[in-house]
C-alpha positions as CSV (number, residue, x, y, z in Angstrom):
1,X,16.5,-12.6,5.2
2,X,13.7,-10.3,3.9
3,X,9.7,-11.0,4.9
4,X,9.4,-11.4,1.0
5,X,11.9,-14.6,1.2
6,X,9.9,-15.9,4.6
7,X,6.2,-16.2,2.9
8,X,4.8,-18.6,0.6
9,X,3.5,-16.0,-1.7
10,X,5.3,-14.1,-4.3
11,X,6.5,-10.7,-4.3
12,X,4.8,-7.7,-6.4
13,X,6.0,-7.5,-10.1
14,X,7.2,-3.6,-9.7
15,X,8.7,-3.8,-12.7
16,X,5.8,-4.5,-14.5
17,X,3.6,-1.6,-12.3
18,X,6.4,1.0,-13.1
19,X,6.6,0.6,-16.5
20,X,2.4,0.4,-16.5
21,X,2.8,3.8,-14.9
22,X,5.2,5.5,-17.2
23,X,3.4,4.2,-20.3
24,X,0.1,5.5,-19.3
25,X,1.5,8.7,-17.5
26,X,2.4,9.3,-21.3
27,X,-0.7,8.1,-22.5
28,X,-2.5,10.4,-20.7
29,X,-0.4,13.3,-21.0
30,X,-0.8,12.9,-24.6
31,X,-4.7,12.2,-24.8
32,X,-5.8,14.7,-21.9
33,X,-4.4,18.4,-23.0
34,X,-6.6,20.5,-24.7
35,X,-7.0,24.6,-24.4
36,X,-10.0,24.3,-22.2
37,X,-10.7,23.7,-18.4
38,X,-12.0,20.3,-19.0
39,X,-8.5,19.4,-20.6
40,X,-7.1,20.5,-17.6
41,X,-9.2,18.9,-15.4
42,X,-8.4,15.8,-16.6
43,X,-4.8,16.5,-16.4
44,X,-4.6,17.4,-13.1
45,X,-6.9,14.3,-12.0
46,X,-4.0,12.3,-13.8
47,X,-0.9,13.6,-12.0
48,X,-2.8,13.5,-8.8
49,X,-4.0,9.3,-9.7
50,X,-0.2,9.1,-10.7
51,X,1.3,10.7,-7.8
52,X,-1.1,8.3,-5.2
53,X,-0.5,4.9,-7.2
54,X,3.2,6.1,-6.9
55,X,3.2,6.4,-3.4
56,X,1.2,3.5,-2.8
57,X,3.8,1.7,-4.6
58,X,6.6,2.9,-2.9
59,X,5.1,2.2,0.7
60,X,4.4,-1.8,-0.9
61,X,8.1,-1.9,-1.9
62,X,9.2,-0.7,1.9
63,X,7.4,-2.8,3.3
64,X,7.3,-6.1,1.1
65,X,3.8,-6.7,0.1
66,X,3.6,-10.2,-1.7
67,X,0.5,-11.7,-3.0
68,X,-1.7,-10.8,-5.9
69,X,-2.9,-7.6,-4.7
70,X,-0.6,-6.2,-7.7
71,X,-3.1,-7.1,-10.4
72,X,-5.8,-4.6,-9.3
73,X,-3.2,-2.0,-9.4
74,X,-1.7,-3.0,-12.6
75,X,-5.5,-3.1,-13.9
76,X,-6.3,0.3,-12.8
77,X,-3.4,1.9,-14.1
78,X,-4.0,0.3,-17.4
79,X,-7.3,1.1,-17.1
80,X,-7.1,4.8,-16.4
81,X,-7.4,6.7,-19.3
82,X,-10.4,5.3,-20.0
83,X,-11.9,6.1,-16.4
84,X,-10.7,9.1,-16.2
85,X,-12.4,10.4,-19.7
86,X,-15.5,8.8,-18.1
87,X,-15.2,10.9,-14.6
88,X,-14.8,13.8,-17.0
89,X,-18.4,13.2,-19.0
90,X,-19.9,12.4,-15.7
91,X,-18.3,16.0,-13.6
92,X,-17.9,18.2,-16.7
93,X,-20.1,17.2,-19.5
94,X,-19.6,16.3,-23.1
95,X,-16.9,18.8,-24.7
């Protein structure tokens, strides 16, 4: 029997984080590009936010994390595009 089963609390909705992450990976992969530096700024900061929420996700799947703590992540993947535009006026500057 898994740790998951053993606890009070439920498990993390992965299938809701995944598809969260695939919609906005294409989300921002659409949005970001442009034929300037800033575009790929913003593109790179996406893949490397992608590739950590990815592996965070991956290490709470291996090791059973239950609980709520899967909303903040759903929310800041959601939420991403929008911070990561803002990170981009703040380091780079209006276009």
């Amino acid at each position: 029997m898994s740790v998951a089963h053993l606890s009070s609390e439920s498990p993390w909705n992965f299938r809701h984080l995944w598809a969260a992450l695939g919609i906005v990976f294409l989300v921002q992969m659409m949005l970001f590009p442009c034929l300037c530096s800033i575009g790929t700024t913003k593109v790179v900061w996406a893949l490397v936010f992608d590739a950590l929420i990815a592996i965070r996700l991956v290490a709470a799947k291996r090791f059973w994390e239950t609980g709520r703590g899967w909303i903040f992540y759903a929310a800041l993947i959601w939420a991403s595009p929008v911070w990561i535009e803002a990170l981009s006026l703040v380091v780079n500057g209006p276009h």
